[in-house]
KOLRO-876160 format. One record per residue (C-alpha): x, y, z. Coordinates in steps of 0.5 Angstrom, whole numbers, plus 500, padded with zeros to 3 digits. Layout:
# residues N
XYZ;...
END
This chain:
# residues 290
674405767;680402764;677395765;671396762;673399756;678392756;672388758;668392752;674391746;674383747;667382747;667387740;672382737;669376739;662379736;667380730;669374728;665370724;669364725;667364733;659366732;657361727;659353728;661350721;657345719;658338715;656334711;660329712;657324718;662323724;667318723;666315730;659319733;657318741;650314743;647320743;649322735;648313734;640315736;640320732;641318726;635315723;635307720;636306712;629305709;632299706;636296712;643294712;642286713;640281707;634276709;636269712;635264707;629259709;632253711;624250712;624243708;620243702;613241703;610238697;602238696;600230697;594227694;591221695;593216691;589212686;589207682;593207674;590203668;593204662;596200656;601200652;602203645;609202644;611195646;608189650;610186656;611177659;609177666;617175666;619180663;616186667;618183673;625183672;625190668;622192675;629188679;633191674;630199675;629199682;638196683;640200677;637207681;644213682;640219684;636220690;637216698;637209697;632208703;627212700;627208693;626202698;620204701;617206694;618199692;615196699;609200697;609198690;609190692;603192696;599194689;603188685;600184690;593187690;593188697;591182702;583181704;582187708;584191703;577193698;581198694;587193692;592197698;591203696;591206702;596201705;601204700;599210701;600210709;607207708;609213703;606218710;610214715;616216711;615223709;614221701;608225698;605225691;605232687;599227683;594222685;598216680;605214681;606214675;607222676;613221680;614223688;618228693;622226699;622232705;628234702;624236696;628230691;624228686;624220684;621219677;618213676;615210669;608207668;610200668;613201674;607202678;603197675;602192669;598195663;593192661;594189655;600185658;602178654;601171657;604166655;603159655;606154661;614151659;612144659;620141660;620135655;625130655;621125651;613124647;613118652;614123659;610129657;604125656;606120662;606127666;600130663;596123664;598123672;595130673;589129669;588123673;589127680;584132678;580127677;579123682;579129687;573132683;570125683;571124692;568132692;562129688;561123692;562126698;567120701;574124701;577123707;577130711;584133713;583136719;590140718;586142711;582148714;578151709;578158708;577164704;580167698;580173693;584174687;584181684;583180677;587183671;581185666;579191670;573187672;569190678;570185684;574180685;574173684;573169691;572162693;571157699;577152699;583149703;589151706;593145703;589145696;594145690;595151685;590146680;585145685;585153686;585154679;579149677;574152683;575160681;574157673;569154675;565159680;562162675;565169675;568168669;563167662;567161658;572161655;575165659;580162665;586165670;592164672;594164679;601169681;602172688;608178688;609178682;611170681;606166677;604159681;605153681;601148680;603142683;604146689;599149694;600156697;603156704;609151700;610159695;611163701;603166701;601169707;594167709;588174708;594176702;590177696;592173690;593176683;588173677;590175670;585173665;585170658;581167653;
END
């Protein structure tokens, strides 16, 4: 009997202290919980990791690129004037990848020069081709609006830049003088070569160069016009020879009458075209006047 009375009084007290019945329980997590609390214990809405930074390149739209015409209203341009203007932009340009800048510039040589013969659109879509070879897009379908290289740089470029306007200036060939004597000496000698060229031509008694190949040549005109000018004549015919057949090919209504200039140089008269660095199917560049 005394054990159990013994036995009875123990479990009395222990039912009697609140402290041993009921376990505390805590607000506050633990400081460092067991893997079974961890799976417990559920994951914040929000999380705990910020998202990575997208490393993606810009991708930029890209539209097809066309043709600029414009004119200028606040100021008139020379043919030489543009052309060093265009050397000074591209050898002054600070921001932007240089290899980037130089392959906006072979485009643009592409649409200075018209394209070559193969090319119906003026070498848009050569231009054009070569901008995708390296990643460059067009936000616009002209340049003037500027391009995006892969990384998202933008490059700027400024109308006159991309083409010429069309109310560019011609001005009159320089005529080197030294005296009134040499000047007509000179002019008289090439009348006479015209001359008699165009007086073999007629008769049909000129000597046949066989070196002389005949071929075709196209000259994108600078008026806006809707086709190009085009002539039969041969590989080794001087720039003035040039000049007389497309005057008179008919393509142009008196007293209308070209220039002759190919990359962005006017010709030379008394040169033919293989002698300035023309390749044969490149386009020529005619600038009307008159």
């Amino acid at each position: 009997m005394g054990c159990c009375v013994s036995t009875h009084a123990l479990y009395d007290g222990q039912q009697g202290d609140a402290s041993s019945r009921n376990p505390i329980i805590s607000s506050q997590p633990p400081a460092n919980p067991s893997p079974s609390d961890a799976q417990s214990i559920p994951p914040h809405p929000q999380g705990n990791r910020r998202p990575k930074a997208d490393k993606t390149p810009s991708v930029k739209p890209n539209k097809e690129l066309k043709r600029l015409v414009w004119e200028s209203e606040d100021r008139t341009w020379t043919r030489q004037q543009i052309d060093q203007e265009r050397e000074d932009f591209f050898f002054t340009r600070v921001t932007g990848r240089e290899e980037v800048w130089q392959t906006i510039k072979t485009a643009l040589e592409v649409i200075w020069a018209g394209g070559d013969t193969a090319d119906h659109d003026g070498g848009l879509k050569t231009a054009q081709l070569i901008l995708n070879a390296a990643s460059i897009t067009l936000p616009h379908s002209t340049l003037d609006r500027g391009v995006y290289d892969i990384t998202g740089a933008f490059y700027p470029l400024p109308k006159y830049i991309v083409c010429d306007p069309t109310n560019l200036v011609f001005e009159p060939l320089a005529i080197a003088y030294d005296d009134g004597s040499k000047n007509e000496e000179t002019g008289s000698e090439a009348e006479d070569e015209e001359v008699i060229q165009r007086r073999r031509e007629e008769k049909g008694k000129g000597i046949a160069d066989p070196d002389n190949e005949e071929i075709q040549l196209k000259a994108r005109r600078s008026d806006g016009g809707t086709h190009d000018l085009v002539i039969v004549a041969g590989k080794k015919d001087t720039v003035r020879q040039l000049l007389r057949k497309f005057n008179e090919s008919g393509e142009l209504a008196p007293p209308k009458r070209v220039q002759l200039w190919y990359l962005g140089h006017l010709l030379k008269e008394d040169q033919n075209l293989l002698e300035q660095g023309w390749k044969e199917g490149h386009m020529l560049q005619a600038f009307v006047h008159g």
